[in-house]
PyMOL Python script that loads the backbone (N, CA, C, O; Angstrom):
from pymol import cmd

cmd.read_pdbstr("""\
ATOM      1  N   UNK A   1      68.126 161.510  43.331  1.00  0.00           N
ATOM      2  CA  UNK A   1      67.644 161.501  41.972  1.00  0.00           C
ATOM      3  C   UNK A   1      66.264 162.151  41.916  1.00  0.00           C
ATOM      4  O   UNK A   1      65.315 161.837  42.635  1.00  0.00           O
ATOM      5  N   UNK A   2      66.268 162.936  41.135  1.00  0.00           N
ATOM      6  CA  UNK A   2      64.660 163.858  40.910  1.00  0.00           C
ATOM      7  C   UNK A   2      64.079 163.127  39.438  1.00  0.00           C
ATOM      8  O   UNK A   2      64.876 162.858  38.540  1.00  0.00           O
ATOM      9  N   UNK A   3      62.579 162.837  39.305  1.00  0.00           N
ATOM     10  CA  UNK A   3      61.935 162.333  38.744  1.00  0.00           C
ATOM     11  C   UNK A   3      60.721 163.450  37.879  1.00  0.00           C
ATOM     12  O   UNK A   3      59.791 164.158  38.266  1.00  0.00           O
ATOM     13  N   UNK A   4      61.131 163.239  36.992  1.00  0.00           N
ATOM     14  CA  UNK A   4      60.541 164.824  35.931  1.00  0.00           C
ATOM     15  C   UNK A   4      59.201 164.667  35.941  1.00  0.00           C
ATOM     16  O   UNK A   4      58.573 163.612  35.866  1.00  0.00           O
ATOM     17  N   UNK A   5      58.618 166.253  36.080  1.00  0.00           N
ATOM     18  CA  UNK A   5      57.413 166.493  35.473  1.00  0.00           C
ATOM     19  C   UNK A   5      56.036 165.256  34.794  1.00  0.00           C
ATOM     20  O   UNK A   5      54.942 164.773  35.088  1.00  0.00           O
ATOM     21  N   UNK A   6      57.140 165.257  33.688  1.00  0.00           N
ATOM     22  CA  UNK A   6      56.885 164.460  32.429  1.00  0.00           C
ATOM     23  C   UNK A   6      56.881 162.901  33.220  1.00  0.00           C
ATOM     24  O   UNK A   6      55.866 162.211  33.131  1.00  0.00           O
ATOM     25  N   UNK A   7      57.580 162.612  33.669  1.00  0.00           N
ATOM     26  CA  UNK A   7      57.908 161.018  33.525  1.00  0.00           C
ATOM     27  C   UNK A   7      56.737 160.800  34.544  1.00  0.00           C
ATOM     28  O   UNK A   7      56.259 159.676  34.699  1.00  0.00           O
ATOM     29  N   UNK A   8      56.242 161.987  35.297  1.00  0.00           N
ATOM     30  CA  UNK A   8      55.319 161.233  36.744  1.00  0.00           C
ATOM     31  C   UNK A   8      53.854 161.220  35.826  1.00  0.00           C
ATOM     32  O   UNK A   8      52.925 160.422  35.950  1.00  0.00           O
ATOM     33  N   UNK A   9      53.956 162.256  34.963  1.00  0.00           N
ATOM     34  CA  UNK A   9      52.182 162.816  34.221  1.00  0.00           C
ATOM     35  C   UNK A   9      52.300 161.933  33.628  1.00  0.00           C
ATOM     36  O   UNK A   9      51.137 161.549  33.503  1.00  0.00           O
ATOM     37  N   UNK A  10      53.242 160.894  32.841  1.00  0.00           N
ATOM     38  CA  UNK A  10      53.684 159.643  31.919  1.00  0.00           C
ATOM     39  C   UNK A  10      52.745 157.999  32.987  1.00  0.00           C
ATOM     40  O   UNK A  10      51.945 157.116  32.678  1.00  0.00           O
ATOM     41  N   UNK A  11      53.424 158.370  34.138  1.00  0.00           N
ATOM     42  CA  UNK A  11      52.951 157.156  34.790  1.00  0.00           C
ATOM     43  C   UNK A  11      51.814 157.270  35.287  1.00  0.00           C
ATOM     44  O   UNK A  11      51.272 156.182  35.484  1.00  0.00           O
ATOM     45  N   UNK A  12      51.063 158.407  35.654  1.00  0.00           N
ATOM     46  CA  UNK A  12      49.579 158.822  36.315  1.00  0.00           C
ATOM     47  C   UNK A  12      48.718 158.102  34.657  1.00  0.00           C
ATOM     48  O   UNK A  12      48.244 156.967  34.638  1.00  0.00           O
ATOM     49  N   UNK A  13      48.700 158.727  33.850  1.00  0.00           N
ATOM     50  CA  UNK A  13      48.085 158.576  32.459  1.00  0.00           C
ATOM     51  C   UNK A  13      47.065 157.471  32.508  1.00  0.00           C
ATOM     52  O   UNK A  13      45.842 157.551  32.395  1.00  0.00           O
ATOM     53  N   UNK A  14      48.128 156.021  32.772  1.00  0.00           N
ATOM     54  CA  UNK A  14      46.665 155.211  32.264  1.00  0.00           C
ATOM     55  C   UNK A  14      45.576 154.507  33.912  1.00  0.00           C
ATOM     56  O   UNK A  14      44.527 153.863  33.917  1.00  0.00           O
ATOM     57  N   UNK A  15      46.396 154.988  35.028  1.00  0.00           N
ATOM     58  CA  UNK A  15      45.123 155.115  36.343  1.00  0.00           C
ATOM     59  C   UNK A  15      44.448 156.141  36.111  1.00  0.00           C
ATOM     60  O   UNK A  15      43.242 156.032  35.887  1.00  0.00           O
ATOM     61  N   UNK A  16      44.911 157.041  36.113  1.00  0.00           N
ATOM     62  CA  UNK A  16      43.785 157.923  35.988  1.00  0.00           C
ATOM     63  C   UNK A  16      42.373 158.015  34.688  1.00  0.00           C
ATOM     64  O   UNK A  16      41.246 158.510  34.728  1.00  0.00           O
ATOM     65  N   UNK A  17      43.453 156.974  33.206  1.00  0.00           N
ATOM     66  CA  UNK A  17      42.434 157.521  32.368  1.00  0.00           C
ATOM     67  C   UNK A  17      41.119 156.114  32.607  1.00  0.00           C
ATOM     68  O   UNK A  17      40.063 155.957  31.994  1.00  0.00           O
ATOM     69  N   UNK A  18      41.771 155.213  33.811  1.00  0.00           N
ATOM     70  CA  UNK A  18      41.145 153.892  34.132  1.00  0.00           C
ATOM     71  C   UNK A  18      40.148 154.154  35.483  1.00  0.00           C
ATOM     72  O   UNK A  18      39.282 153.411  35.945  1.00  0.00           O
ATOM     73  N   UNK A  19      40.572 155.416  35.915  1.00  0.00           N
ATOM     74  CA  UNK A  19      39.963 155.251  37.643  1.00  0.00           C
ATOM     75  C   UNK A  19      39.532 156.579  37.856  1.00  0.00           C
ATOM     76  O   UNK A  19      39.031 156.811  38.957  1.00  0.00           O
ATOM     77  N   UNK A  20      39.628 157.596  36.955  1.00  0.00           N
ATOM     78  CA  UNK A  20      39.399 159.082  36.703  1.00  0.00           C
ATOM     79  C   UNK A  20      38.902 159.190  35.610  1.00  0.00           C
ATOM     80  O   UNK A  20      39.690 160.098  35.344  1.00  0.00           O
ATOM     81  N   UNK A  21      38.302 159.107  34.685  1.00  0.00           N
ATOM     82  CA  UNK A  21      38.103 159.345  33.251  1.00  0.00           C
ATOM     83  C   UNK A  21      37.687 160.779  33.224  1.00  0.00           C
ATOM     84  O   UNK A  21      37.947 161.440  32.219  1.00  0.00           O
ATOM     85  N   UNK A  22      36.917 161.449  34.474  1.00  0.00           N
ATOM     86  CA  UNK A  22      36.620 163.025  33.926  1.00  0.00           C
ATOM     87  C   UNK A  22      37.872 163.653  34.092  1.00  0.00           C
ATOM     88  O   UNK A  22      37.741 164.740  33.528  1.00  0.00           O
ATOM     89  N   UNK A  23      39.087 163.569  34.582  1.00  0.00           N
ATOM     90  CA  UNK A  23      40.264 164.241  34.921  1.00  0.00           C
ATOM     91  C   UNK A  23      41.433 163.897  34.165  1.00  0.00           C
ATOM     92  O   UNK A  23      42.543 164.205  34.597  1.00  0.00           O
ATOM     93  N   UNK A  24      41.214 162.946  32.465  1.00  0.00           N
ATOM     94  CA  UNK A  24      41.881 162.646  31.770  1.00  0.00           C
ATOM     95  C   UNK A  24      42.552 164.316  31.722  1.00  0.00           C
ATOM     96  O   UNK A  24      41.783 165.256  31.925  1.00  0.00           O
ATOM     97  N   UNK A  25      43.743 164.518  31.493  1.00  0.00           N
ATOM     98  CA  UNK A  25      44.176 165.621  30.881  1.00  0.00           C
ATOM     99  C   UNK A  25      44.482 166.793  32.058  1.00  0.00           C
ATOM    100  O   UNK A  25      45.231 167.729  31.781  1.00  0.00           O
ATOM    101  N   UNK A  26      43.868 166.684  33.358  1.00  0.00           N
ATOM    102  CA  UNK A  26      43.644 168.107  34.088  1.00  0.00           C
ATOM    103  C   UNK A  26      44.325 166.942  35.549  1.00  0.00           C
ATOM    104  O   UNK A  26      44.754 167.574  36.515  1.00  0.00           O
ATOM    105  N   UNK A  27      44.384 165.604  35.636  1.00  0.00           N
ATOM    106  CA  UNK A  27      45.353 165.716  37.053  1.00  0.00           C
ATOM    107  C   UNK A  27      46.446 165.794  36.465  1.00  0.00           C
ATOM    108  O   UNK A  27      46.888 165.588  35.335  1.00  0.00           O
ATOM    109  N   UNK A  28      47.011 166.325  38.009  1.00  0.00           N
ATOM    110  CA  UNK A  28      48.689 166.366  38.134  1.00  0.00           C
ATOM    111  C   UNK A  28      48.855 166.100  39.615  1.00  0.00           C
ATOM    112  O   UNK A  28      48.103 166.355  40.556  1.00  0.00           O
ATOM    113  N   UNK A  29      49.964 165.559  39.570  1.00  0.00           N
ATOM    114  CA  UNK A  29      50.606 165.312  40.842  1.00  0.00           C
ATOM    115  C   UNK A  29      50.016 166.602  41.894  1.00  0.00           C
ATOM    116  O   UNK A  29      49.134 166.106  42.595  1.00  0.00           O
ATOM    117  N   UNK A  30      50.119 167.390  42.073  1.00  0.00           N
ATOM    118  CA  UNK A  30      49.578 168.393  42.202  1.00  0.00           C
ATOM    119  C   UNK A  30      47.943 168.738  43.158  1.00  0.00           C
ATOM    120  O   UNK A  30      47.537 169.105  44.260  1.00  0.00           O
ATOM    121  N   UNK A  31      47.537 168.371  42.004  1.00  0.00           N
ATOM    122  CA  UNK A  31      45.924 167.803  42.211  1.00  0.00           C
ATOM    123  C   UNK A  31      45.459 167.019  43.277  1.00  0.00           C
ATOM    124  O   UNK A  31      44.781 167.370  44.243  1.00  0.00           O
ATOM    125  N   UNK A  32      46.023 165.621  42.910  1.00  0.00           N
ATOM    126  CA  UNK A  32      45.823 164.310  43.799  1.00  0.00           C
ATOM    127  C   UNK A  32      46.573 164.223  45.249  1.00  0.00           C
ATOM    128  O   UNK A  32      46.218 163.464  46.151  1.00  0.00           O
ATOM    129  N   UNK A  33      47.663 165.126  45.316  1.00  0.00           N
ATOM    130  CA  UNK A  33      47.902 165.821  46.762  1.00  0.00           C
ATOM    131  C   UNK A  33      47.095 166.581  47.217  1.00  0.00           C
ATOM    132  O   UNK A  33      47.088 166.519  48.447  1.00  0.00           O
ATOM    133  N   UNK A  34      46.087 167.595  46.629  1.00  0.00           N
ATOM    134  CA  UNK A  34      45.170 168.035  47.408  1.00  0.00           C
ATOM    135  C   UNK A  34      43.656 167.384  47.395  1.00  0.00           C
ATOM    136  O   UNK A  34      42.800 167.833  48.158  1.00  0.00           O
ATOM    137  N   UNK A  35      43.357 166.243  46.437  1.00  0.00           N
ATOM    138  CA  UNK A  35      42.666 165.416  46.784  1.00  0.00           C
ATOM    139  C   UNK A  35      42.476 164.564  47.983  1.00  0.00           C
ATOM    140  O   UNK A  35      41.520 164.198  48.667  1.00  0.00           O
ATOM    141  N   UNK A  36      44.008 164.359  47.967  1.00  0.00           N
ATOM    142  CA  UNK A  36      44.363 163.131  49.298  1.00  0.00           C
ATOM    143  C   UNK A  36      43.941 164.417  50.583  1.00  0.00           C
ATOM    144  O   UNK A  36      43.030 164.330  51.406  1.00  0.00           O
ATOM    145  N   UNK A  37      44.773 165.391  50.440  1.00  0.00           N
ATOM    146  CA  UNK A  37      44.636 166.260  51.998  1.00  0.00           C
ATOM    147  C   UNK A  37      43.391 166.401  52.449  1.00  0.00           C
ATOM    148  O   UNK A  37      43.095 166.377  53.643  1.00  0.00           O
ATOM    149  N   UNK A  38      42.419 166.591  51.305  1.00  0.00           N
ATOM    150  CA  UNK A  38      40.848 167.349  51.248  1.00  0.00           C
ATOM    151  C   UNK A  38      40.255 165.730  51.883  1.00  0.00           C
ATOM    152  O   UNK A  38      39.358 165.562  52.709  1.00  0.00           O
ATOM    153  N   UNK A  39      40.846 164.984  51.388  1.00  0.00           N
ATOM    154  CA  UNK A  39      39.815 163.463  51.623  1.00  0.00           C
ATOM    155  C   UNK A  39      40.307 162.814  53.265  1.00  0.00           C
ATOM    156  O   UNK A  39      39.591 161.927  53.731  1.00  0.00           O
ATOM    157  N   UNK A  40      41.416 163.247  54.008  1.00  0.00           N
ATOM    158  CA  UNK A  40      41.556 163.047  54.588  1.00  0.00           C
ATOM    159  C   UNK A  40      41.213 164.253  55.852  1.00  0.00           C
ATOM    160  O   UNK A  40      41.064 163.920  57.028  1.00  0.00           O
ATOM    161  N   UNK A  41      41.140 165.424  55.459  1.00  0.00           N
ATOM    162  CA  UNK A  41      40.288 165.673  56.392  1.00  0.00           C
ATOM    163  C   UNK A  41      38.902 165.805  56.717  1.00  0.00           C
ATOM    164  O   UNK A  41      38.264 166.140  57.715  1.00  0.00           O
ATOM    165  N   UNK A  42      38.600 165.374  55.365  1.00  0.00           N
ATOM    166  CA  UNK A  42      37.162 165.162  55.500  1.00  0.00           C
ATOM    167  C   UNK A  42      36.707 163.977  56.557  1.00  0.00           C
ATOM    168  O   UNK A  42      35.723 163.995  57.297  1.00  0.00           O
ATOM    169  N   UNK A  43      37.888 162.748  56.391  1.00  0.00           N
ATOM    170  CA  UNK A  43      37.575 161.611  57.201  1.00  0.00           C
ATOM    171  C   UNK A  43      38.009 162.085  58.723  1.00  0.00           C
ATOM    172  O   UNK A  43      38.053 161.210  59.588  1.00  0.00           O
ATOM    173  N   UNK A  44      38.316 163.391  59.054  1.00  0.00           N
ATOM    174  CA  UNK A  44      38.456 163.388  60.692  1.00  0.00           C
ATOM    175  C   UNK A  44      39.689 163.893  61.072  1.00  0.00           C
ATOM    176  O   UNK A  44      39.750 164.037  62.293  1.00  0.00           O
ATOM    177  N   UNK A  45      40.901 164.283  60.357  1.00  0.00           N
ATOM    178  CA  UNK A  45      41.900 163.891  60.556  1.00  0.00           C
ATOM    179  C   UNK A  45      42.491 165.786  60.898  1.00  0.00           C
ATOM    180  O   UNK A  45      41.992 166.806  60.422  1.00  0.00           O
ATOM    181  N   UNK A  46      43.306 165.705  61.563  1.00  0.00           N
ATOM    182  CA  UNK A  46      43.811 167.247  62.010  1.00  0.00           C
ATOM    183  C   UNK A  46      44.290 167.834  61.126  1.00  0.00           C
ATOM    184  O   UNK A  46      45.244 167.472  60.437  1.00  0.00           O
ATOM    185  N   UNK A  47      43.493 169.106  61.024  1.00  0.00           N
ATOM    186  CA  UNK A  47      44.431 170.043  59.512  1.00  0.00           C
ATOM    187  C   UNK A  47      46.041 169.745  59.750  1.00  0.00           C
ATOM    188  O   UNK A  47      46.821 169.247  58.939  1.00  0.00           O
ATOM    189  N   UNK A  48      46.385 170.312  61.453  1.00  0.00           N
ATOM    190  CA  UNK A  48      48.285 170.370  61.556  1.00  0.00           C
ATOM    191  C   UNK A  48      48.978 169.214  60.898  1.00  0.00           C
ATOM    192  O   UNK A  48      49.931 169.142  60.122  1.00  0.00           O
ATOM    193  N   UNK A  49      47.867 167.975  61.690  1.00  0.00           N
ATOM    194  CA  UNK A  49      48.927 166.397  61.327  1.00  0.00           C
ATOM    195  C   UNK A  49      48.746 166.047  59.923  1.00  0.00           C
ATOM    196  O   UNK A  49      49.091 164.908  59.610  1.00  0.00           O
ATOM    197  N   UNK A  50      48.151 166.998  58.789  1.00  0.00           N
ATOM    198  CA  UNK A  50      47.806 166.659  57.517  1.00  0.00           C
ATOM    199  C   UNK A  50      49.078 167.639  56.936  1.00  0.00           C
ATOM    200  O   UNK A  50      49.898 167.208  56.124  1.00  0.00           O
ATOM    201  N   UNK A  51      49.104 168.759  57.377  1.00  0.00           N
ATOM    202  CA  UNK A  51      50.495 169.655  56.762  1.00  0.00           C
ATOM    203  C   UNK A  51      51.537 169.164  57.380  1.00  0.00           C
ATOM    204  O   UNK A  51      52.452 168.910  56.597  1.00  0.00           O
ATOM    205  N   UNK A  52      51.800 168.889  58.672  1.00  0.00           N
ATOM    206  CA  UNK A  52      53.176 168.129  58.862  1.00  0.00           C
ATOM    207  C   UNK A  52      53.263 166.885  57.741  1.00  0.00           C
ATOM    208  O   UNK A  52      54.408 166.543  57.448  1.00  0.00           O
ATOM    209  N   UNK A  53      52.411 166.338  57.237  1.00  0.00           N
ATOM    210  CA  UNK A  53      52.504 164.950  56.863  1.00  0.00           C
ATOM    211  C   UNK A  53      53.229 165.239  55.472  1.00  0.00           C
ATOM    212  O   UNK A  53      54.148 164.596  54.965  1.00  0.00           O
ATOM    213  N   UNK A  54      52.373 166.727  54.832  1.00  0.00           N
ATOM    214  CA  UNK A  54      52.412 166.879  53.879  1.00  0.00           C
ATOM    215  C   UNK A  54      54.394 168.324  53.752  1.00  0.00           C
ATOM    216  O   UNK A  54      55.181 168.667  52.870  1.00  0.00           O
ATOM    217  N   UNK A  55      54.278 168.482  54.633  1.00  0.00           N
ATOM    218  CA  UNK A  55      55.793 168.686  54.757  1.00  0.00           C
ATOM    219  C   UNK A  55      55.454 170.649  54.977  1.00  0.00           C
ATOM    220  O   UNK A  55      56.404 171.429  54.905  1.00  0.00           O
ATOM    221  N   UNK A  56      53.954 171.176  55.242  1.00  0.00           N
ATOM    222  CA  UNK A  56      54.269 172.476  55.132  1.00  0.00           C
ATOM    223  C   UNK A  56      55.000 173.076  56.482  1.00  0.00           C
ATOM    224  O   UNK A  56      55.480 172.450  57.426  1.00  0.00           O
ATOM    225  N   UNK A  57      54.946 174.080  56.324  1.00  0.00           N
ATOM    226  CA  UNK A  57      55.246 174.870  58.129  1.00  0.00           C
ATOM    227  C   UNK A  57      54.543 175.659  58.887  1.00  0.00           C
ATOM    228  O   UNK A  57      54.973 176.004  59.988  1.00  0.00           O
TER     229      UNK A  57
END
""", "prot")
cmd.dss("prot")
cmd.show_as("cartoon", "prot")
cmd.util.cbc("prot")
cmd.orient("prot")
């Protein structure tokens, strides 16, 4: 089962407009995947074991 666009930007809406307020309108799923990657290698973590994690090749 695939989960739309819409229905994920539907459920992000009120964390973000609660825990993000400057990014009301501008995250997307999208975004907060390269938030997470950027924040985790900032904490130390291997670019490779961050793209395997994240599924690139």
């Amino acid at each position: 089962m695939q989960v739309s666009t819409s229905a994920i930007l539907g459920a992000m809406a009120e964390p973000v407009e609660r825990h993000l307020p400057n990014w009301v309108g501008r995250a997307t799923p999208h975004t907060l995947r390269h938030f997470a990657a950027s924040d985790l290698y900032a904490q130390g973590m291997n670019v490779v074991a961050i793209q395997e994690m994240l599924g690139h090749r």
